[in-house]
N, C-alpha and C positions, 0 to 999 in steps of 0.2 A: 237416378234421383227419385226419395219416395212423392208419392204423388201428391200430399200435403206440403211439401215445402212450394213457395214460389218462384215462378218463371220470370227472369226478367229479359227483355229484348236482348240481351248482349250473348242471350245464348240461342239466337238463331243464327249469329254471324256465320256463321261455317258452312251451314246449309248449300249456298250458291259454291262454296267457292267446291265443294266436295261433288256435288252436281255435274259440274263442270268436266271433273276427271271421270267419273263412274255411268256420267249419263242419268237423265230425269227420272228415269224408268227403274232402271238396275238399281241406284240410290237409293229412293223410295223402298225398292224389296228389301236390298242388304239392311238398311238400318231397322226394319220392320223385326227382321227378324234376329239381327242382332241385338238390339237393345231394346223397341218398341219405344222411344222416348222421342225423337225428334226427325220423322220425317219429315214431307214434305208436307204430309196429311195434316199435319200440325200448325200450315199457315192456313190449311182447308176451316181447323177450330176456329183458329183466329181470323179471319173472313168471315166466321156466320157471327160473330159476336157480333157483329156491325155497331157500334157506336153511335148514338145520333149525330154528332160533331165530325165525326171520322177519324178523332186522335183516341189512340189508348193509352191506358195509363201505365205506368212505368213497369209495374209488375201485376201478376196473374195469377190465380192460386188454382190450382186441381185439386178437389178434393170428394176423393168417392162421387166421380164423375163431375158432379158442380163446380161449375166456373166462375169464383169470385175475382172480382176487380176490385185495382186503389183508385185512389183517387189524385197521384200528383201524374202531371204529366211534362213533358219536357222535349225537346227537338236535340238536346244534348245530353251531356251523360245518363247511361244507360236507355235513351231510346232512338236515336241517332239513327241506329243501322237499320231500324226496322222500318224506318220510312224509307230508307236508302231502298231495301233491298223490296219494298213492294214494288216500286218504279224498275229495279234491276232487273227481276225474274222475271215481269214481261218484257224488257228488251234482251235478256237471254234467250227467251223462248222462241224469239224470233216475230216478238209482238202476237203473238197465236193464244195467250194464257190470257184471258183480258179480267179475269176477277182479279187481280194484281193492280194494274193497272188502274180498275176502279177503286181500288184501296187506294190508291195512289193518289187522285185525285178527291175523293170525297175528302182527304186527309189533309190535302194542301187548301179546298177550299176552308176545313176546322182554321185551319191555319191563319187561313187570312180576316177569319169569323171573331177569332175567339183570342188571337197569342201576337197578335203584329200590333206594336206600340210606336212611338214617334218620343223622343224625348223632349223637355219643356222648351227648352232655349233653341235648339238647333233641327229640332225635328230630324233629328237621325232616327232611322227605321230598325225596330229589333225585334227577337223572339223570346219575349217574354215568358216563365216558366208557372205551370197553375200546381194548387196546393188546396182540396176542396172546395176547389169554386173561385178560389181567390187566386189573383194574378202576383205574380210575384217580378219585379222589374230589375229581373238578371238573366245574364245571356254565359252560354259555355266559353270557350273559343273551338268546342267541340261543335259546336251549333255552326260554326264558319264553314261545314260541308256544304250546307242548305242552298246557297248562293247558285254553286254550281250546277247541286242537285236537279231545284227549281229551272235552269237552262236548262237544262239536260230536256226534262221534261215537259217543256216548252217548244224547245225545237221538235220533237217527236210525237206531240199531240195527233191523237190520232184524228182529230176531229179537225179541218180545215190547218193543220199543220203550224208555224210560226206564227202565220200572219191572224188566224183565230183570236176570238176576244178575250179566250182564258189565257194562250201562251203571251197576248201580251202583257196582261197585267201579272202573270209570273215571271216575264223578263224583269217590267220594273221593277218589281220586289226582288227578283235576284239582283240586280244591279245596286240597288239603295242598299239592300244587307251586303253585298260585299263590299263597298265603300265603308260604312259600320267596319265591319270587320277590319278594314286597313284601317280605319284611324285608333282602332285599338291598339295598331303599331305604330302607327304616326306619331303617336301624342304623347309615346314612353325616351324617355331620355337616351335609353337605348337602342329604340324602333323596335323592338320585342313586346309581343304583347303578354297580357299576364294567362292565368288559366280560368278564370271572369271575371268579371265585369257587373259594376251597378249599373243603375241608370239613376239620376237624382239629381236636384235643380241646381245644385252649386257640390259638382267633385272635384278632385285633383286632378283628371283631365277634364273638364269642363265640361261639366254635365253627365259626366261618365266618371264614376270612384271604380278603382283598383278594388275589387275581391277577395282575389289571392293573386301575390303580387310573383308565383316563382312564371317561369318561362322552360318549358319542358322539352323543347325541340317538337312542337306538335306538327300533324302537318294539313289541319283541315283548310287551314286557309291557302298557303299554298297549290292545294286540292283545286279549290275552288276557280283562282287564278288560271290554272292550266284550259278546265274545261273552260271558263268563260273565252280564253283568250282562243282555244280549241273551235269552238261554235259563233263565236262572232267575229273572230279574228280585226279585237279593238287591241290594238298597241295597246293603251293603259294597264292590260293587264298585266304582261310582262314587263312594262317596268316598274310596276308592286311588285312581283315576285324578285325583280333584279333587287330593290330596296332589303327586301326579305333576307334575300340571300348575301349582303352585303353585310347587313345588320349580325346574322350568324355566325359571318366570318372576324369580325370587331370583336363582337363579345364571348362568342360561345368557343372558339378552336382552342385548342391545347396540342404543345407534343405530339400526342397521341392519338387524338381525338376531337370529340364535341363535347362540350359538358351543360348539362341546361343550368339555368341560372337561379337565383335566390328571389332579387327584386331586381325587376322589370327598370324600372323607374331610378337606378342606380347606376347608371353607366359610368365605367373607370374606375370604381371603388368595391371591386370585388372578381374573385377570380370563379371558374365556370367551378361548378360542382363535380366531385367524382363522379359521374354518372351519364350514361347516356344510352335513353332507350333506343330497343331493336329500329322500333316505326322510323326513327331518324334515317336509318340506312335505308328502308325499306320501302317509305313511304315517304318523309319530306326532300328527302335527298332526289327519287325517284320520279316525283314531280317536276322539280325545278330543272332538275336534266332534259324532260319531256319538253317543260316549255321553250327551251332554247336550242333543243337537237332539230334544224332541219330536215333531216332524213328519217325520222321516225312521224309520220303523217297517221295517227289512228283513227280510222273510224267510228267514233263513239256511238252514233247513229243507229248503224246498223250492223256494224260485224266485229266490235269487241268490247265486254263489259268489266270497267274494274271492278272487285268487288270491295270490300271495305278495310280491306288491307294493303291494298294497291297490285294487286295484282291482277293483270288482264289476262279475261277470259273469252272465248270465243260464243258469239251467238251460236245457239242451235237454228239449225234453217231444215224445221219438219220436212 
């Protein structure tokens, strides 16, 4: 990639999971001297940039060494993984990498600073998307990671662990946004939710307008569900996920397949779409299997990390 074009988060996703096979070390060489574009060294640039808020913005430009920034920022499409994956590669590392970590955290307090809204009527809690300065009152159904994420790294704080004052008020915010996120399937005729979501005083699900109304076989929310139900082991979450999974089997099977759907909010009037992304096998399907296989018990804590395609990897233990 020449060095003028820009960077957006969605092309660090590889990083962890390539790591994983090759090792922290040998990775960092091979891609050095394979292509010089995307080490490790390259979450090193993006750690010194340090932001005051601790969110970055969607994309990043290189240019004859200068590092310019934009200005929108977002928890979903295209920035999703990079907040994932600062919290992931300290618990790959075996919690031993801690500028990670502190990304991690300076980013979740931006978070709760700057991007967490409450709707008018119902005060449902969301992650509102910024656009030079200005807030903008939409949420992905990509952003449905965050819920679990936020667990994740709550239960792991390295600072007085769960019961600490930051894991708790990132428990509540994980719990209030994945509520948010189930009633984005609750409240569609189908139990599907769309691919976003408004927020605004009077919508067609109350309080919440439909977006984009298709339903894609996604599986953040799912995601989400497994670990909460993984780390607090609250019943509720599995039976969202049963809902989920019930809902996909109504609308979305075909013959042959799953197909995502057109409008959310149409249920019986309309047959699934040709189509059915990879993630569905890979990742929403892979989910929902976890949350109801008793014999697969993973450690998310401390000895396997998914990374952002669902695929669990092993902590390094230096």
């Amino acid at each position: 990639m020449p060095s003028s074009e820009p960077y957006t988060w969605g092309q660090f996703t590889l990083v962890l999971a390539t790591a994983a096979v090759l090792g922290r070390y040998q990775f960092s060489e091979v891609v050095d001297k394979s292509s010089g574009q995307m080490p490790l060294g390259t979450w090193t640039v993006v750690s010194d940039i340090r932001p005051e808020n601790g969110l970055y913005p969607l994309h990043l430009q290189i240019d004859n060494g200068e590092i310019k920034l934009g200005n929108q920022i977002s928890f979903g499409s295209l920035g999703d993984s990079a907040y994932e994956y600062c919290l992931k590669l300290w618990l790959q590392s075996g919690k031993k990498e801690h500028r990670y970590r502190q990304m991690y955290d300076k980013a979740v307090q931006g978070l709760h600073d700057k991007l967490l809204e409450r709707t008018l009527n119902e005060e449902l809690l969301y992650v509102a998307e910024m656009s030079g300065g200005r807030l903008i009152p939409r949420m992905d159904h990509l952003a449905c990671f965050l819920p679990g994420l936020l667990a994740l790294g709550a239960y792991t704080n390295p600072n007085g662990g769960i019961e600490s004052d930051l894991a708790q008020r990132d428990m509540k915010s994980a719990r209030a946004l994945a509520y948010t996120c189930y009633q984005m399937y609750a409240r569609t005729s189908t139990g599907l939710a769309p691919e976003y979501i408004e927020y605004v005083s009077d919508g067609d699900l109350g309080g919440i307008a439909i977006g984009d109304s298709h339903y894609n076989l996604r599986p953040e929310f799912v995601e989400t569900m497994y670990v909460l139900h993984q780390l607090t082991e609250d019943p509720a979450y599995r039976e969202w996920g049963w809902e989920v999974f019930q809902a996909i089997q109504t609308n979305c099977k075909t013959e042959a397949a799953y197909g995502s759907l057109e409008d959310v909010n149409n249920a019986g009037n309309q047959l699934p779409q040709d189509e059915m992304e990879s993630f569905f096998l890979a990742e929403t399907l892979k989910y929902l299997f976890l949350m109801f296989d008793p014999d697969t018990n993973l450690d998310l804590q401390e000895k396997v990390v998914f990374n952002t395609e669902a695929h669990p990897l092993r902590s390094f233990r230096p």
